[in-house]
C-alpha positions in Angstrom: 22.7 -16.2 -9.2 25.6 -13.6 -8.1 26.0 -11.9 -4.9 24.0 -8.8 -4.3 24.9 -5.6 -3.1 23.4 -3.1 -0.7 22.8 -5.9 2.5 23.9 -5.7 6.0 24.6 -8.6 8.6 21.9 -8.6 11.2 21.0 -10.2 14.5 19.7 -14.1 14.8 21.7 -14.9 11.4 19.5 -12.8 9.3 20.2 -10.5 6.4 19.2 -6.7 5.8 18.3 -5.9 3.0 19.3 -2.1 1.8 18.3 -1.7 -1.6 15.5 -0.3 -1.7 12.9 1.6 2.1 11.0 -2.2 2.2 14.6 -2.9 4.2 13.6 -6.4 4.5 14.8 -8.8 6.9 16.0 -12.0 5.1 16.7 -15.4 6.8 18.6 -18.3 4.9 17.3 -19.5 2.5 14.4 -16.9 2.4 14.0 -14.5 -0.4 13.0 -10.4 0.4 9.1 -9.3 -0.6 10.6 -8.5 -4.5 11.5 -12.6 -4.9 14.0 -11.4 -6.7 17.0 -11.6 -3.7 17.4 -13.9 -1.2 20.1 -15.3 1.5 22.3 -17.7 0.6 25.0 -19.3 3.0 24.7 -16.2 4.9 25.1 -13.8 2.1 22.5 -11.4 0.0 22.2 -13.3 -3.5 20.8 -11.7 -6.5 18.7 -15.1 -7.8 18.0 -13.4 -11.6 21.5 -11.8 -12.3 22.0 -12.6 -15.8 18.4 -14.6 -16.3 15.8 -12.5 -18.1 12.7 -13.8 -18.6 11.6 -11.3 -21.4 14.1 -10.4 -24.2 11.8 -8.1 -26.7 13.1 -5.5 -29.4 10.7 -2.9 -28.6 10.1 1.3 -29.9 11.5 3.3 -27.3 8.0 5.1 -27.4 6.4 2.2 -25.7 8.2 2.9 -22.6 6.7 5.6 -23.1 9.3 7.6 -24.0 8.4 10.5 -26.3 11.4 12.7 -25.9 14.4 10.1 -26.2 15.9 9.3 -29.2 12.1 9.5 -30.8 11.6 6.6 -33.5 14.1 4.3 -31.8 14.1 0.7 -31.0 16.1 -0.6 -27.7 16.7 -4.5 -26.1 13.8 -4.3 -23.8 14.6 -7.0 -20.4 12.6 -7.6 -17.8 13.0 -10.3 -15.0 10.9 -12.1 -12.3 10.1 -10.0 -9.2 9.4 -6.9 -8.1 9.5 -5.1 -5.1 6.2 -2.5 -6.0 4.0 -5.5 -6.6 1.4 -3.1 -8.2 -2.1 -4.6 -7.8 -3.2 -3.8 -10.9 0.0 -5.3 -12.8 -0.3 -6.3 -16.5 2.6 -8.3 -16.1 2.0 -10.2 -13.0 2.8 -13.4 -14.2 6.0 -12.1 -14.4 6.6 -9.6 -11.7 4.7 -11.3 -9.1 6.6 -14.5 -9.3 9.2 -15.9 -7.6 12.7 -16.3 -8.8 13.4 -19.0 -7.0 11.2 -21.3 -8.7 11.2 -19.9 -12.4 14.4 -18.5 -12.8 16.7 -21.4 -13.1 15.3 -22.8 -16.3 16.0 -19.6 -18.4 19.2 -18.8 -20.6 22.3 -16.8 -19.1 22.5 -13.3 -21.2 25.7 -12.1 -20.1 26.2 -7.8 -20.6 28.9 -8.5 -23.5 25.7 -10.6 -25.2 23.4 -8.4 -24.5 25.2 -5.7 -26.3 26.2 -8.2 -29.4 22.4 -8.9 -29.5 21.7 -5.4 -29.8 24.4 -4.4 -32.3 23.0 -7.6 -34.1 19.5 -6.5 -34.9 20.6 -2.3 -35.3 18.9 -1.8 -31.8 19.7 1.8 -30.3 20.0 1.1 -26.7 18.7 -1.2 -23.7 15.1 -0.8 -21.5 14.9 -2.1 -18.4 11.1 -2.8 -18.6 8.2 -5.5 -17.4 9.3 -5.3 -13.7 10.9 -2.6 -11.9 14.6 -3.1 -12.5 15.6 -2.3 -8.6 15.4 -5.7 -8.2 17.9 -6.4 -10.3 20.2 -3.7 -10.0 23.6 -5.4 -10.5 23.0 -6.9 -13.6 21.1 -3.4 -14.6 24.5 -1.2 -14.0 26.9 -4.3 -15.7 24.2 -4.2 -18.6 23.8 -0.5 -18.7 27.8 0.1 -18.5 28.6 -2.0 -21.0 25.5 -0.5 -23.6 27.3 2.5 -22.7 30.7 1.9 -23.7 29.5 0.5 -26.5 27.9 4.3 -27.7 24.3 2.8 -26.9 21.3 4.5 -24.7 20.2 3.0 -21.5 16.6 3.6 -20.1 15.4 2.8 -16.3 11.5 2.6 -16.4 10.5 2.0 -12.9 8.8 3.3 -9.8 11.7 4.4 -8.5 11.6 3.0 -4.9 15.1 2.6 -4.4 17.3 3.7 -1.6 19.7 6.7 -2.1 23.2 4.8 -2.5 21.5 2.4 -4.8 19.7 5.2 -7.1 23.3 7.0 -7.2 25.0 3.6 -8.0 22.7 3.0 -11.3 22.2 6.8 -11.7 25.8 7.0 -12.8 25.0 4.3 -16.2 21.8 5.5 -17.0 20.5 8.0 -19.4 16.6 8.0 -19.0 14.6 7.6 -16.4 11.1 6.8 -16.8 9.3 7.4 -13.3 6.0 6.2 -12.5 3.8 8.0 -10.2 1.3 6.0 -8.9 -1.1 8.4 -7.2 -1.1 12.1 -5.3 -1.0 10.5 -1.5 0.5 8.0 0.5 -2.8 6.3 0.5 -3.6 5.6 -2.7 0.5 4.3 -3.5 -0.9 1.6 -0.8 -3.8 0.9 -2.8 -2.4 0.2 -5.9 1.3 -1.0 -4.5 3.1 -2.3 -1.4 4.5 1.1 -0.8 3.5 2.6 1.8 5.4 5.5 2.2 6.5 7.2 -1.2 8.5 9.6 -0.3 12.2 7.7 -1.6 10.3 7.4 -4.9 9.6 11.1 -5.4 13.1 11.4 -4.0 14.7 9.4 -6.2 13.1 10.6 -9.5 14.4 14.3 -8.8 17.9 13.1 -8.0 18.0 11.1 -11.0 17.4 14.4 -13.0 19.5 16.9 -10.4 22.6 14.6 -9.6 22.6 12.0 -12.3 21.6 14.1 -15.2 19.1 11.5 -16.7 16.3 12.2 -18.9 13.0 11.9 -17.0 9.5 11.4 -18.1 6.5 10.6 -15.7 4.1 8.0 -16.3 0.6 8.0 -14.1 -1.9 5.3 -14.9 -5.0 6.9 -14.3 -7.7 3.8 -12.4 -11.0 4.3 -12.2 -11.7 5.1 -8.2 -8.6 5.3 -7.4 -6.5 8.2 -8.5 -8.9 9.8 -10.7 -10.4 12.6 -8.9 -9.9 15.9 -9.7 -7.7 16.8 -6.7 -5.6 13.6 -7.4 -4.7 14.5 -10.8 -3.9 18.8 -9.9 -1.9 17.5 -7.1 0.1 14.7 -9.6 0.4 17.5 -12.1 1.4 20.3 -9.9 4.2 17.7 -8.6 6.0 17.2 -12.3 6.1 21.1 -12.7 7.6 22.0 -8.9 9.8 19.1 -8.8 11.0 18.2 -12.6 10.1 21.4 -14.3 7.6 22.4 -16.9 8.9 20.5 -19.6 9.2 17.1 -18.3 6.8 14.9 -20.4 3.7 13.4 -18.3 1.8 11.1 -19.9 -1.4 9.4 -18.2 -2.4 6.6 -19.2 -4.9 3.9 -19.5 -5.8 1.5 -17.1 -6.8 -1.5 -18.5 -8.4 -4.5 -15.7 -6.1 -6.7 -14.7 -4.9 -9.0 -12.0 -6.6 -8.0 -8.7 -7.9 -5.0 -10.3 -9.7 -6.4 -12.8 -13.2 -6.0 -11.4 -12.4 -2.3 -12.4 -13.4 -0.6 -16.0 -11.1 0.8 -18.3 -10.4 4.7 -17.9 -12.4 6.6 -19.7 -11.5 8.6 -23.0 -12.9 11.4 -21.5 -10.9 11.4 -18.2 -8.1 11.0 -19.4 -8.4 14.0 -21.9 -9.3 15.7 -18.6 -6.1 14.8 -17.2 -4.3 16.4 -20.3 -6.6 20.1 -19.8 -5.3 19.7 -15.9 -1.6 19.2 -16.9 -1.8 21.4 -19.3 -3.6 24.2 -16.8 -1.1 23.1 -14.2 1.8 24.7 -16.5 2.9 21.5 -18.3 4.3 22.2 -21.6 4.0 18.3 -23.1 1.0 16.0 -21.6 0.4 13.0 -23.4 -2.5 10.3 -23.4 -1.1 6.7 -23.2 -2.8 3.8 -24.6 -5.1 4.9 -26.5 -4.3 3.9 -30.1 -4.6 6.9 -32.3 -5.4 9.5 -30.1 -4.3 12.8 -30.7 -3.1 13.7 -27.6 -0.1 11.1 -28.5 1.3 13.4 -31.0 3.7 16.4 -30.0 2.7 20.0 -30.2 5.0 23.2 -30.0 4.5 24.8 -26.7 5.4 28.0 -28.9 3.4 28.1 -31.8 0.9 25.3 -31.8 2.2 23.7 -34.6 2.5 19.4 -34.4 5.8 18.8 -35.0 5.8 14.9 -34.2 3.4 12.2 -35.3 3.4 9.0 -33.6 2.2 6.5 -35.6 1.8 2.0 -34.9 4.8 2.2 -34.6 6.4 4.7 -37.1 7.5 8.1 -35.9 7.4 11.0 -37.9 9.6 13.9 -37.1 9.4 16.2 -39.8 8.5 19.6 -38.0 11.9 19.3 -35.8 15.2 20.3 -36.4 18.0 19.8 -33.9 15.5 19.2 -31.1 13.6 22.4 -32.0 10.4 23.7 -33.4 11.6 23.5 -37.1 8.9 26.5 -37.3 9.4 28.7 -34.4 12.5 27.5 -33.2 11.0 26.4 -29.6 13.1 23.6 -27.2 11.2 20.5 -27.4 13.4 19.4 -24.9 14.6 16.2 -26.9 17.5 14.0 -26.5 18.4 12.9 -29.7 21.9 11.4 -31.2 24.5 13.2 -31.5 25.7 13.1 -35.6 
């Protein structure tokens, strides 16, 4: 437990919450709708600071992330909470419980040990993963800092329903940024998550790119019913390219039943190569299908001449057709970030 930023006194003895639109009202001894932060002694508390619940050495492709440091492995943390509570979560168990309960029985990981775990096992960088790291932000930008000093990536997969002084205050420690976009319209965000209004999301993927200059690739989970429609997935595509430009990755993925979703089947192969044609028509220069083991719409193909120039394997990646983040054949921008040498 540490004390949290982004809070404001309010009337009757309560707290306000300002990290991210939910702007929640907190009492003592109360904790927000994430579970993650609560009031303590009349102060915003941050109850998994230092406490994850998953430690994982992961590929960076399982993020996804196809077009950051490709064939890389990173110290993948997660913690209890979350404050998008999707409704079809594959991680519920963790992200839809409370901290107050579970937290206390897990081990401290301090940044400094985070980055010696890292360095121990030759891992390239940290993933904040599992849950949406917003709830968590503090220990995210000490973490994320210190990865950085240290000459290591930092990737921020989440949702990105934050508000603007807390995207800019982890914007300025992290490198990637993977965003997920739920659906085309306020209404099916609801269906699928407790935010109502996505607006601050959209918002703060593009300043994450524009202001922050992270790497961003988009994630859309494709569920049956839901956000599948043709309109839905024009309008998601037509988004990437007006807001993030042509050559942002999209990858849609499938939805597997799960949690109060699972009466739902699993997208269909077919729909989701759909998706790709639509991204692809849309003016998106790199659409992947996510998983789907094998698939050939996981590999990467030059926008210039066709050729693939990455093969992602389980798990290997093979790079051969690219040299210094280009089409080795053509000489195309695959719009890589790769390390330096």
């Amino acid at each position: 437990m540490a004390q949290a930023l982004f809070w404001e006194e309010a009337a009757g003895g309560k707290v306000r919450c300002t990290l991210c639109p939910h702007l929640c009202l907190v009492g003592e001894n109360e904790e927000g709708l994430c579970r993650a932060r609560g009031v303590r002694n009349g102060c915003m508390v941050g109850l998994t600071y230092a406490r994850p619940v998953t430690i994982i050495s992961d590929e960076i492709e399982k993020k996804p992330l196809f077009h950051f440091h490709p064939g890389t492995r990173a110290l993948s943390l997660g913690c209890y909470g979350c404050n998008v509570l999707c409704t079809g979560c594959q991680n519920w168990q963790i992200s839809h419980a409370s901290a107050r309960t579970e937290t206390s029985r897990l081990p401290e990981l301090t940044p400094a040990q985070a980055v010696a775990m890292a360095r121990k096992h030759k891992l390239s960088g940290v993933a904040f993963t599992y849950n949406d790291p917003a709830v968590w932000i503090e220990y995210v930008h000490d973490v994320c800092a210190a990865f950085k000093e240290a000459g290591l990536y930092t990737a921020f997969i989440t949702a990105g329903y934050l508000t603007e002084p807390a995207l800019d205050y982890v914007g300025e420690v992290v490198d990637a940024f993977k965003f997920d976009l739920k659906g085309a319209t306020a209404e099916q965000w609801a269906r699928l998550t407790k935010v109502k209004d996505p607006t601050p999301a959209y918002e703060s993927a593009v300043r994450a790119k524009e202001r922050h200059g992270c790497h961003v690739e988009v994630v859309s989970n494709i569920v049956p019913g839901l956000n599948d429609d043709e309109a839905s997935l024009q309008a998601m595509a037509r988004w990437v390219r007006e807001h993030l430009g042509p050559g942002t990755p999209w990858h849609v993925t499938r939805f597997m039943p799960d949690f109060e979703l699972s009466y739902l089947p699993p997208t269909s192969i077919k729909t989701l190569e759909r998706a790709v044609r639509i991204g692809k028509d849309a003016g998106l220069r790199f659409v992947y299908v996510g998983n789907v083991q094998g698939h050939a719409a996981r590999h990467t193909v030059c926008p210039g001449c066709g050729r693939t120039v990455m093969r992602r394997g389980e798990p290997k990646v093979e790079c051969s057709g690219v040299e210094r983040g280009l089409c080795a054949a053509c000489g195309e921008d695959l719009g890589l970030v790769e390390a330096e040498d």
